[in-house]
C-alpha positions as YAML, in Angstrom:
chain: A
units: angstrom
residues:
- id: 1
  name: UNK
  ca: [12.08, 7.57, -3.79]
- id: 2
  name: UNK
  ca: [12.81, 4.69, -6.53]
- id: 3
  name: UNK
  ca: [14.46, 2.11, -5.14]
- id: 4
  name: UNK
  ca: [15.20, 0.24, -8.76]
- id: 5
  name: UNK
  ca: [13.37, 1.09, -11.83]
- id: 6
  name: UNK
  ca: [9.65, 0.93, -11.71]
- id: 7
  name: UNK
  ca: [10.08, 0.00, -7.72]
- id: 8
  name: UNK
  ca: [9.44, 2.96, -5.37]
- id: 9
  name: UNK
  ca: [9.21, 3.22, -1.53]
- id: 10
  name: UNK
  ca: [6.67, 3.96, 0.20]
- id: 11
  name: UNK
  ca: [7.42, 7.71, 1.96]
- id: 12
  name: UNK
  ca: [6.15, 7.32, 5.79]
- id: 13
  name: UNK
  ca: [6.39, 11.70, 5.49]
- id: 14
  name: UNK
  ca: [2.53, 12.18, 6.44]
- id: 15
  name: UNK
  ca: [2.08, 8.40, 7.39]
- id: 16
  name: UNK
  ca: [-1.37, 8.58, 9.54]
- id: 17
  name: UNK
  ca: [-2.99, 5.94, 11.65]
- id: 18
  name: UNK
  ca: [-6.50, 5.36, 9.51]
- id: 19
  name: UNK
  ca: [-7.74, 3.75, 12.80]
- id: 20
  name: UNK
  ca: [-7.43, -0.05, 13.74]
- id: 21
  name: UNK
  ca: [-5.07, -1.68, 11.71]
- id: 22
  name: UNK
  ca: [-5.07, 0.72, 8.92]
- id: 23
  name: UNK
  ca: [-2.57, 3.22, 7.85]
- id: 24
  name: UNK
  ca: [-2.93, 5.87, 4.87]
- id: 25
  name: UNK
  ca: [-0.90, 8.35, 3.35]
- id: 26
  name: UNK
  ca: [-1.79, 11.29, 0.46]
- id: 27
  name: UNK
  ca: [0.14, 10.63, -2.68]
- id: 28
  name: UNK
  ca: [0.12, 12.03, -6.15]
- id: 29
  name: UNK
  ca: [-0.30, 8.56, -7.30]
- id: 30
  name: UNK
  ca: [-1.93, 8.36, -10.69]
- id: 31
  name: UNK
  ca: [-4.68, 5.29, -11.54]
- id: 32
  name: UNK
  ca: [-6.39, 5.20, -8.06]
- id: 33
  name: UNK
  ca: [-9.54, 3.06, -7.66]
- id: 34
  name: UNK
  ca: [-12.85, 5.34, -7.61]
- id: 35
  name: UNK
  ca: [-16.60, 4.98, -6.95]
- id: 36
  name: UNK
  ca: [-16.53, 4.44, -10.66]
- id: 37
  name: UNK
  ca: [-13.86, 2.17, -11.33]
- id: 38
  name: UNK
  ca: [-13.62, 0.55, -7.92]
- id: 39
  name: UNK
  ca: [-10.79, -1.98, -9.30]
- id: 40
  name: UNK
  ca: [-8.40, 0.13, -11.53]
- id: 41
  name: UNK
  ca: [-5.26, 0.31, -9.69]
- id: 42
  name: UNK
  ca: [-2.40, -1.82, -10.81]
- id: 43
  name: UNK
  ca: [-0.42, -0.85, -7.58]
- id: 44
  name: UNK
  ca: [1.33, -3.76, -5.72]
- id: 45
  name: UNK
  ca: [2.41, -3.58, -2.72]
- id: 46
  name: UNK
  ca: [5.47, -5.05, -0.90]
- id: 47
  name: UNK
  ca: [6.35, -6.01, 2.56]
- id: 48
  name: UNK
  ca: [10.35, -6.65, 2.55]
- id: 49
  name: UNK
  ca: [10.16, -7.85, -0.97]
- id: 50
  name: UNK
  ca: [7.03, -10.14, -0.20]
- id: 51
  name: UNK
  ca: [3.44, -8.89, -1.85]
- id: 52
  name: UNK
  ca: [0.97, -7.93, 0.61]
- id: 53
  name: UNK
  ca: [-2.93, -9.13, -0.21]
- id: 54
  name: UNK
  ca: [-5.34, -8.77, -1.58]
- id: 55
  name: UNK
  ca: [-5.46, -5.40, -3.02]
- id: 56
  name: UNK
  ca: [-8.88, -3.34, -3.84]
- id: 57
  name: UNK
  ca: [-10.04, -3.97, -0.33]
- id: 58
  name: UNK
  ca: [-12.58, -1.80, 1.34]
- id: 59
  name: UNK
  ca: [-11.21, 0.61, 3.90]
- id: 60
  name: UNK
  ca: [-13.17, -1.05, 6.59]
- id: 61
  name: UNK
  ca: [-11.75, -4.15, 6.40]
- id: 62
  name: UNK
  ca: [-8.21, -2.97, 6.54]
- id: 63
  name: UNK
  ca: [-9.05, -1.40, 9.91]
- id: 64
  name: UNK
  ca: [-11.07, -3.98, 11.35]
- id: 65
  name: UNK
  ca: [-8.73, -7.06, 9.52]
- id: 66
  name: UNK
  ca: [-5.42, -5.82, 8.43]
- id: 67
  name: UNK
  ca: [-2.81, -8.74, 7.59]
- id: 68
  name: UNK
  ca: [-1.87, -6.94, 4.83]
- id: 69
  name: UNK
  ca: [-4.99, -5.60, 2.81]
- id: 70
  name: UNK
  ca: [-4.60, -2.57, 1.14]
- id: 71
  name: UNK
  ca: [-6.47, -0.01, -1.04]
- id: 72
  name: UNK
  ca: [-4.94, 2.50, -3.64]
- id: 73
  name: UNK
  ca: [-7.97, 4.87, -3.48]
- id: 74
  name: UNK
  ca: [-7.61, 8.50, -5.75]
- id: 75
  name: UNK
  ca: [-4.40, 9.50, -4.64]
- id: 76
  name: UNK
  ca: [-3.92, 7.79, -1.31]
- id: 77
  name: UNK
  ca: [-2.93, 4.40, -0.42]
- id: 78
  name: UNK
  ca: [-5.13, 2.87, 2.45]
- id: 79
  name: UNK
  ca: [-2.75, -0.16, 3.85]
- id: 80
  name: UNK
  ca: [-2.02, -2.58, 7.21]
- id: 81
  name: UNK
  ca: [1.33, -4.53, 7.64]
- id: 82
  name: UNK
  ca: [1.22, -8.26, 7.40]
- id: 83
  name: UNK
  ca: [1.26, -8.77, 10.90]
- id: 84
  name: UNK
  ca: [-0.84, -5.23, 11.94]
- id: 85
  name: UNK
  ca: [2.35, -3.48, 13.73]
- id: 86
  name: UNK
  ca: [2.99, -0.41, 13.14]
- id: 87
  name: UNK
  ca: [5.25, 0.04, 9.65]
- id: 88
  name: UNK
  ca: [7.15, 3.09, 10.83]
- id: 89
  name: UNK
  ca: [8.71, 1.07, 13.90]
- id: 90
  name: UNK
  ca: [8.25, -2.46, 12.63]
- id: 91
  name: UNK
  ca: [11.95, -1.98, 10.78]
- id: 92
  name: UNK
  ca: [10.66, -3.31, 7.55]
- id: 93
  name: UNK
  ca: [10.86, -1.94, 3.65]
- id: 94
  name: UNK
  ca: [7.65, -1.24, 2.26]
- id: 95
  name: UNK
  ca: [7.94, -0.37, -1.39]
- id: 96
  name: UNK
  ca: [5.43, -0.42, -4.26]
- id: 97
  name: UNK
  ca: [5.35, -0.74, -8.22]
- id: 98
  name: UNK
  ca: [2.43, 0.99, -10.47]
- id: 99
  name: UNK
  ca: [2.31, -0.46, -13.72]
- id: 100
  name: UNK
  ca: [1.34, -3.76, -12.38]
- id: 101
  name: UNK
  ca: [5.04, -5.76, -12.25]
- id: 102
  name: UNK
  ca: [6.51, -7.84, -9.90]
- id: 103
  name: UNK
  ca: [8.92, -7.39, -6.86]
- id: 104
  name: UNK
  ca: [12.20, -6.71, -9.65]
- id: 105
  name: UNK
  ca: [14.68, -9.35, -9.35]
- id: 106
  name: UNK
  ca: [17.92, -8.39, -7.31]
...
């Protein structure tokens, strides 16, 4: 769902627990990282309007570290909240731009 233009939020509809601190979810997201280009994705990530960090991270450190690292691997985004709770019951807004902007101004 777009929140504003070029802002989106993050659908928790097939939300899975990646184990330890990491969360991932299937989307048809387009620009992905890959074995190839391990560092492609322009997706940002936000945590009530604050970006989360750093981006590009490996998979195992998002379960084993969370605070926030997050991956936008293929077509699924690999991610921990900023404090490791849970995002579906934490109450927070997790939303997400692709072309590489900013959190858009209110």
């Amino acid at each position: 769902m777009q929140l504003k233009p070029g802002l989106f939020a993050v659908d928790f509809d097939g939300l899975r627990s990646d184990g330890g601190f990491a969360f991932k979810i299937g989307y048809v997201l387009d620009g992905g990282d890959s074995n190839d280009q391990p560092s492609v994705s322009k997706l940002r990530l936000f945590e009530n309007g604050v970006e989360l960090h750093p981006p590009h991270t490996d998979h195992q450190d998002i379960r084993d570290y969370g605070k926030g690292r997050f991956s936008h691997w293929g077509t699924t985004l690999y991610f921990s909240t900023s404090d490791n709770t849970d995002p579906v019951a934490n109450g927070r807004e997790y939303a997400y731009t692709l072309d590489g902007s900013g959190y858009p101004a209110k």
